[in-house]
HTML snippet that shows the backbone in 3Dmol.js (N, CA, C, O; Angstrom):
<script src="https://3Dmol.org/build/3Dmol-min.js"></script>
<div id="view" style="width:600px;height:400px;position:relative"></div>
<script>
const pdb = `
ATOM      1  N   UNK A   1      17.494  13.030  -2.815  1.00  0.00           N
ATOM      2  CA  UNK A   1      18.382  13.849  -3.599  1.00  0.00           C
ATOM      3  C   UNK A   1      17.983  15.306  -3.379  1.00  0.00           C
ATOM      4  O   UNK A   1      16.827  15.705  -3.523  1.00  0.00           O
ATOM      5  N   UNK A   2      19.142  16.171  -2.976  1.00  0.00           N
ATOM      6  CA  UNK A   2      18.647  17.924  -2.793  1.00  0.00           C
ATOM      7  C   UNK A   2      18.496  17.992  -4.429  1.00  0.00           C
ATOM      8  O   UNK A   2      18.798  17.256  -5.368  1.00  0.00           O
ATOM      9  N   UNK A   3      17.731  19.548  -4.225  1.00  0.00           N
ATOM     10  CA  UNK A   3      17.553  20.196  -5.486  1.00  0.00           C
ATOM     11  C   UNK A   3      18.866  20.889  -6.037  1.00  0.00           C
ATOM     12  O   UNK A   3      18.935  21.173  -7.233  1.00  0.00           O
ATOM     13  N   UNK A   4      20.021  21.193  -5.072  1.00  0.00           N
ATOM     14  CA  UNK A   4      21.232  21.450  -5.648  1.00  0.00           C
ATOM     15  C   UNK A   4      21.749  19.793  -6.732  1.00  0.00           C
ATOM     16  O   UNK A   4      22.106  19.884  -7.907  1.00  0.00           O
ATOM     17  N   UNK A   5      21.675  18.731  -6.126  1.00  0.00           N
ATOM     18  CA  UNK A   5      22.359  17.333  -6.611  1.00  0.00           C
ATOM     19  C   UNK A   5      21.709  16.953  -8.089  1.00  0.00           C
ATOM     20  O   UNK A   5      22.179  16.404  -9.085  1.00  0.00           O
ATOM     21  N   UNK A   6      19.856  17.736  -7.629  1.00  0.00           N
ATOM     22  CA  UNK A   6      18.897  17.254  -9.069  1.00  0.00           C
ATOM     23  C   UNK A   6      19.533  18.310 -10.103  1.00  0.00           C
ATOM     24  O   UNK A   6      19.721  18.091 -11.300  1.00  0.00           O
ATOM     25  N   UNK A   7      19.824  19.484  -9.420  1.00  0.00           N
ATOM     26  CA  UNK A   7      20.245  20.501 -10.582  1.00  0.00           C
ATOM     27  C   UNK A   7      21.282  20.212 -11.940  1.00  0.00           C
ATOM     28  O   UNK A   7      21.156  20.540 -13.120  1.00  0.00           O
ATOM     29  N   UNK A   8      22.591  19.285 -11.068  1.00  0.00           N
ATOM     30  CA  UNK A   8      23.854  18.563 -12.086  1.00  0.00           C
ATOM     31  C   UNK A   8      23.379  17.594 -12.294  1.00  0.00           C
ATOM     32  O   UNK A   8      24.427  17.072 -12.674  1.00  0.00           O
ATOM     33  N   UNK A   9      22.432  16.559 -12.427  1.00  0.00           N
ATOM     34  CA  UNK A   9      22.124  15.588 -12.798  1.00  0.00           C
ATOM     35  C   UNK A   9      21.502  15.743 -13.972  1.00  0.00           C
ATOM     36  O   UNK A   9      22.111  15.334 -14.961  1.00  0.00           O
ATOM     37  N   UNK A  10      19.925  16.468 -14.196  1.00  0.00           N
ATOM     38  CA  UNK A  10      18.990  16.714 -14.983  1.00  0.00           C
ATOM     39  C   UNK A  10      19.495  17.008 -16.029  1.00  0.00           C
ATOM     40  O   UNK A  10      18.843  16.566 -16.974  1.00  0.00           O
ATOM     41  N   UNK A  11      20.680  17.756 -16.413  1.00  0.00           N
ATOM     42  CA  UNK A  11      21.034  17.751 -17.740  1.00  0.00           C
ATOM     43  C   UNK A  11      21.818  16.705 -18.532  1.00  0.00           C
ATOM     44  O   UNK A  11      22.194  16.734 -19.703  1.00  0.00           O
ATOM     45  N   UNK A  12      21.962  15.793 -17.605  1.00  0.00           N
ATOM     46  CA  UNK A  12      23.012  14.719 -18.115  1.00  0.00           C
ATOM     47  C   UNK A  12      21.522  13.708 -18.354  1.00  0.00           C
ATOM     48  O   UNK A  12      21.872  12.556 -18.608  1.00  0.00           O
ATOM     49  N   UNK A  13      20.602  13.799 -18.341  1.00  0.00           N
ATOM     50  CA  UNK A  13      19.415  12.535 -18.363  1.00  0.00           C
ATOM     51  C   UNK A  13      18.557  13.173 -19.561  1.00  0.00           C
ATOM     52  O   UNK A  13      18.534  14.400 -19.662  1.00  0.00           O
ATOM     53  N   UNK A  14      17.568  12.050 -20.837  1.00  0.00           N
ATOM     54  CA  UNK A  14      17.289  12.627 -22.070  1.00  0.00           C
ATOM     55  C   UNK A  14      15.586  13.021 -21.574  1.00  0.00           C
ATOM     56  O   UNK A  14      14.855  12.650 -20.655  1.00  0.00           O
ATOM     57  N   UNK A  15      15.469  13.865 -22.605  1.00  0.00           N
ATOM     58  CA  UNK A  15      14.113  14.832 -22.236  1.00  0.00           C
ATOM     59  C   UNK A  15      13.456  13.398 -22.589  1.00  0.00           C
ATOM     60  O   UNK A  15      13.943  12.511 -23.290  1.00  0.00           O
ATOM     61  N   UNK A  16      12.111  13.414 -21.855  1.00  0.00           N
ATOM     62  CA  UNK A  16      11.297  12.180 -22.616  1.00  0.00           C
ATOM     63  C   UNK A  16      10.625  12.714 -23.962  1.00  0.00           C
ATOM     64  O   UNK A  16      10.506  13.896 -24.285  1.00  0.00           O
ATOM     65  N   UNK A  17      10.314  11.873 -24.497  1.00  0.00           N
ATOM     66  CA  UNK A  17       9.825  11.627 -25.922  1.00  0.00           C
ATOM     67  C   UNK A  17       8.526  12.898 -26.130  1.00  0.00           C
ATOM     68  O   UNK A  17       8.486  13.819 -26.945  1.00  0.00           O
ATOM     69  N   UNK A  18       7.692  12.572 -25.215  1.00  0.00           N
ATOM     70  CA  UNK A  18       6.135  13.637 -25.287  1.00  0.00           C
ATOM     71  C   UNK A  18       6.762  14.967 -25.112  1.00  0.00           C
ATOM     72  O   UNK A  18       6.088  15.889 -25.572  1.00  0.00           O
ATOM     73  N   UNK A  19       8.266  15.403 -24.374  1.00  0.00           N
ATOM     74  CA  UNK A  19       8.454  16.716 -24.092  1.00  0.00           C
ATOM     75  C   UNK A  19       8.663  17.231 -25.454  1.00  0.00           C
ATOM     76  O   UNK A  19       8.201  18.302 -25.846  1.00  0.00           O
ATOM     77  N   UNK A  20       9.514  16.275 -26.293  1.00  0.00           N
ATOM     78  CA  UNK A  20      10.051  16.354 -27.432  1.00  0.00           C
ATOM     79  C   UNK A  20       9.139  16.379 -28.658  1.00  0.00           C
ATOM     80  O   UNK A  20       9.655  16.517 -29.767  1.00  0.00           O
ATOM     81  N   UNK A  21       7.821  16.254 -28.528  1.00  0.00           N
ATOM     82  CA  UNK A  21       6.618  16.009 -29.663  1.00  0.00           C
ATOM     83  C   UNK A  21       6.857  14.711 -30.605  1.00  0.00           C
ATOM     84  O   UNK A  21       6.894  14.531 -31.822  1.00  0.00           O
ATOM     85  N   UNK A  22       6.988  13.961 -29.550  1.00  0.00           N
ATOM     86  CA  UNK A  22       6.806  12.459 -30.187  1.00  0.00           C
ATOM     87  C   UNK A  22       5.848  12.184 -29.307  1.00  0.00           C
ATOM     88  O   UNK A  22       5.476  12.665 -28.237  1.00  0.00           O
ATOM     89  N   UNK A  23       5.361  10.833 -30.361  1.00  0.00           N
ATOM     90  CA  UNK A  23       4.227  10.254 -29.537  1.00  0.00           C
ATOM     91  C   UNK A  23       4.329   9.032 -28.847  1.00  0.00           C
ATOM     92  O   UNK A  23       5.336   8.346 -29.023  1.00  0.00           O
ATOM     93  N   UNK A  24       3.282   8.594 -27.957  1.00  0.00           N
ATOM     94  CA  UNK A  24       3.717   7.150 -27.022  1.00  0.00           C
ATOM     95  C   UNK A  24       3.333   7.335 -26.108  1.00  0.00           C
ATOM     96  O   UNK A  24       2.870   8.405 -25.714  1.00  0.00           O
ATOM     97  N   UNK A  25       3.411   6.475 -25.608  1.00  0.00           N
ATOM     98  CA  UNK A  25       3.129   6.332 -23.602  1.00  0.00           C
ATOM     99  C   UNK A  25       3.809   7.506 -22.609  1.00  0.00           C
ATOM    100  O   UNK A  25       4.851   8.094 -22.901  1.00  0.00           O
ATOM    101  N   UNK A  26       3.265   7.672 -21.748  1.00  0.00           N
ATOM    102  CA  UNK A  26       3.992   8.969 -21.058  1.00  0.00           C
ATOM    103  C   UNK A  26       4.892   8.099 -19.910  1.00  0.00           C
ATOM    104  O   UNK A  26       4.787   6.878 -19.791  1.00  0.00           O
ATOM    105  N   UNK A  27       5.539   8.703 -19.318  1.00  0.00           N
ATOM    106  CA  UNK A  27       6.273   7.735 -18.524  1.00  0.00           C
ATOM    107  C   UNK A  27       5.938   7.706 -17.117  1.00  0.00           C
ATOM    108  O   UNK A  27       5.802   8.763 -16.501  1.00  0.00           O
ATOM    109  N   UNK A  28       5.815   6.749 -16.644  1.00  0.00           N
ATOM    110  CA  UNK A  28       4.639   6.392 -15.393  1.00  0.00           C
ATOM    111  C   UNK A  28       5.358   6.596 -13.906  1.00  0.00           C
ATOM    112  O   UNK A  28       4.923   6.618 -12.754  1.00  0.00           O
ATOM    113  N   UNK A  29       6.884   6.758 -14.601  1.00  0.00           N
ATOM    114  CA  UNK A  29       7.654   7.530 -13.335  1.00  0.00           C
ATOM    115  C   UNK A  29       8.710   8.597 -13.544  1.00  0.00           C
ATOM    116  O   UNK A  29       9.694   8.275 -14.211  1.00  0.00           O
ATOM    117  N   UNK A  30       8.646   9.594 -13.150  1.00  0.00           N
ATOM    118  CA  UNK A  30       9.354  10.326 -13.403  1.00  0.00           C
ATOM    119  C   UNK A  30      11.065  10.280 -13.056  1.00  0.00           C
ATOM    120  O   UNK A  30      11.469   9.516 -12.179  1.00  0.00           O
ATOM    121  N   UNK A  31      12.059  11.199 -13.854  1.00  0.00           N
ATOM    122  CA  UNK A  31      13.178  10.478 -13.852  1.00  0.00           C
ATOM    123  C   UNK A  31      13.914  10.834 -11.972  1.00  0.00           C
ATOM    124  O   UNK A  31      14.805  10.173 -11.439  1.00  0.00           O
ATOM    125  N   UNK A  32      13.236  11.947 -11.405  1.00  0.00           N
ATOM    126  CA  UNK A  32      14.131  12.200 -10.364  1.00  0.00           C
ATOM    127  C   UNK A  32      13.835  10.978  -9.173  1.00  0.00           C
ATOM    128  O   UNK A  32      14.583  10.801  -8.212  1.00  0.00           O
ATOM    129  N   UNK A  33      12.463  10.097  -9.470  1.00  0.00           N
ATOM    130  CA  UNK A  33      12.017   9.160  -8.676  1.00  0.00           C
ATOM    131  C   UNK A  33      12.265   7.789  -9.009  1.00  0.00           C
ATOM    132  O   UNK A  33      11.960   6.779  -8.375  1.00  0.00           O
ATOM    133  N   UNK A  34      12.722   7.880  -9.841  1.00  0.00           N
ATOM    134  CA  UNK A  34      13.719   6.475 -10.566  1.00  0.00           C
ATOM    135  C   UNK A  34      15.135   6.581  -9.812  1.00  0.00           C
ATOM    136  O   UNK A  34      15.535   5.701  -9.050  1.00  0.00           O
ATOM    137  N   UNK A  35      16.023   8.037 -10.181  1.00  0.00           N
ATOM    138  CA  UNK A  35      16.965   8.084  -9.283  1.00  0.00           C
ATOM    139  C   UNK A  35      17.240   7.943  -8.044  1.00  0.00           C
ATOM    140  O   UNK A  35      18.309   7.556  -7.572  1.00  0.00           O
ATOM    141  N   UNK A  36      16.330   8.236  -7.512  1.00  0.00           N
ATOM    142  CA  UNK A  36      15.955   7.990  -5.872  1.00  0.00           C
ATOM    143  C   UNK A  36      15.933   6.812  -5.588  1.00  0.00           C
ATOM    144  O   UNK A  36      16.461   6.516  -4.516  1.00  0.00           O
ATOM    145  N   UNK A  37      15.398   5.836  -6.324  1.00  0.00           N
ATOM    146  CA  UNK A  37      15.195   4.602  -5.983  1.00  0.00           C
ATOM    147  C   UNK A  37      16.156   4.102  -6.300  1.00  0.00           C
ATOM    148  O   UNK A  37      16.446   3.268  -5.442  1.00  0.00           O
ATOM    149  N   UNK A  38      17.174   4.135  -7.417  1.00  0.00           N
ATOM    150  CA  UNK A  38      18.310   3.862  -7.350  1.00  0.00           C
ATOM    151  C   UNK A  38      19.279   3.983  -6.530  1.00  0.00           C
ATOM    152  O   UNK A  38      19.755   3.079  -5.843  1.00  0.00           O
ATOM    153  N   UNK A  39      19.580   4.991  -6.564  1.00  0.00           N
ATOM    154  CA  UNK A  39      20.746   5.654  -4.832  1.00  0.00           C
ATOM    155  C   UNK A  39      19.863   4.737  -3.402  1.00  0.00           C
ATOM    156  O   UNK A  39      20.595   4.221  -2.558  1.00  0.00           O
ATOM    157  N   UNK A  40      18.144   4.590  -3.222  1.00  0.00           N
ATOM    158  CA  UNK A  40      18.302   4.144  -2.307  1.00  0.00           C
ATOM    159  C   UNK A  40      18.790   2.573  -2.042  1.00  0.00           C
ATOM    160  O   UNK A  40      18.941   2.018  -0.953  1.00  0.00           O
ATOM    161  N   UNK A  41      19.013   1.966  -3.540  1.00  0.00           N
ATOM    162  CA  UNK A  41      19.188   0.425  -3.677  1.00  0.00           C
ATOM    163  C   UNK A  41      20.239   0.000  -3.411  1.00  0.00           C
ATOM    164  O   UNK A  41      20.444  -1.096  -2.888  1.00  0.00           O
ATOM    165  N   UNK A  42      21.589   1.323  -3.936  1.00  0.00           N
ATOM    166  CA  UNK A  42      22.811   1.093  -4.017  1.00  0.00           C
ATOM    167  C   UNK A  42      23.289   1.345  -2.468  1.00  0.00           C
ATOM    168  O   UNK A  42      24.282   0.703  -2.124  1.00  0.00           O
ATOM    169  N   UNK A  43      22.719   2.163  -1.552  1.00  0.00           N
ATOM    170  CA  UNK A  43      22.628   2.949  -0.389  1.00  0.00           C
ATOM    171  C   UNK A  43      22.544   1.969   0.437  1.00  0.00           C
ATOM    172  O   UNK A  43      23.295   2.053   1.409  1.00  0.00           O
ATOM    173  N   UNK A  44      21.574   0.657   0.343  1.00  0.00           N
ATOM    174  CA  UNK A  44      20.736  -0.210   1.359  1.00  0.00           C
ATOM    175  C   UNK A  44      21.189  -1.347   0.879  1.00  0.00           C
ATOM    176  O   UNK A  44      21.655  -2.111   1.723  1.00  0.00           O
ATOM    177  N   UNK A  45      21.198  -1.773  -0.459  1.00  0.00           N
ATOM    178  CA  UNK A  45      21.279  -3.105  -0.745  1.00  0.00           C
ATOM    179  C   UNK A  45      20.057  -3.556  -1.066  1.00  0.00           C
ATOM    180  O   UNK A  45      19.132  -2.769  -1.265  1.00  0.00           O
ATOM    181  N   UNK A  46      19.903  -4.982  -1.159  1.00  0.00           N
ATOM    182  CA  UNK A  46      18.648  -5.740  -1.375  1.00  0.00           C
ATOM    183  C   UNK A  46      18.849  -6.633  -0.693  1.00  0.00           C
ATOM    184  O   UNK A  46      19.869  -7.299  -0.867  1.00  0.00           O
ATOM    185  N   UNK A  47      17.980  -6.933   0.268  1.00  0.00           N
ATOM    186  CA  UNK A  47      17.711  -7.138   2.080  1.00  0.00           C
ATOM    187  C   UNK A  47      17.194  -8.457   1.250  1.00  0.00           C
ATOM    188  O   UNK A  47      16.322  -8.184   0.425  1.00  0.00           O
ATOM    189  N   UNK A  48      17.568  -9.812   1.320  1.00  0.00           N
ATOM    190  CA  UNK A  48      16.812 -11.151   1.334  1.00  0.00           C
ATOM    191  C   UNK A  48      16.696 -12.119   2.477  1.00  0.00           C
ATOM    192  O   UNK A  48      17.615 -12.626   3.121  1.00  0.00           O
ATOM    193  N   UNK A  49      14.887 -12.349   2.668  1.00  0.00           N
ATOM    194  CA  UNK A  49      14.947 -13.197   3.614  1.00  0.00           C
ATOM    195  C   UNK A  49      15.010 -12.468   4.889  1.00  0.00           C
ATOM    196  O   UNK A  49      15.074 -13.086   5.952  1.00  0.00           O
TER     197      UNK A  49
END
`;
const viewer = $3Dmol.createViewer("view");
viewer.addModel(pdb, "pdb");
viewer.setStyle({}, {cartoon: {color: "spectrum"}});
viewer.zoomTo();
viewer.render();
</script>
């Protein structure tokens, strides 16, 4: 994903919780690398076998 594509995205996705001063687990992936992995799933498929 360019940094122009992350730019319209990032505001449509929720701040996490710790940005917000709540407490909890931090999140072990960040959201632009979740997206990535998404687009590359929808992009490729899921290869079986």
């Amino acid at each position: 994903m360019t940094d122009a594509e992350w730019a319209q995205v990032r505001p449509m996705l929720p701040v996490p919780g710790q940005l917000r001063g709540r407490e909890g687990r931090p999140e072990a992936y960040g959201h632009r690398a979740i997206r990535d992995a998404v687009r590359h799933l929808v992009d490729n498929g899921i290869k079986c076998g």
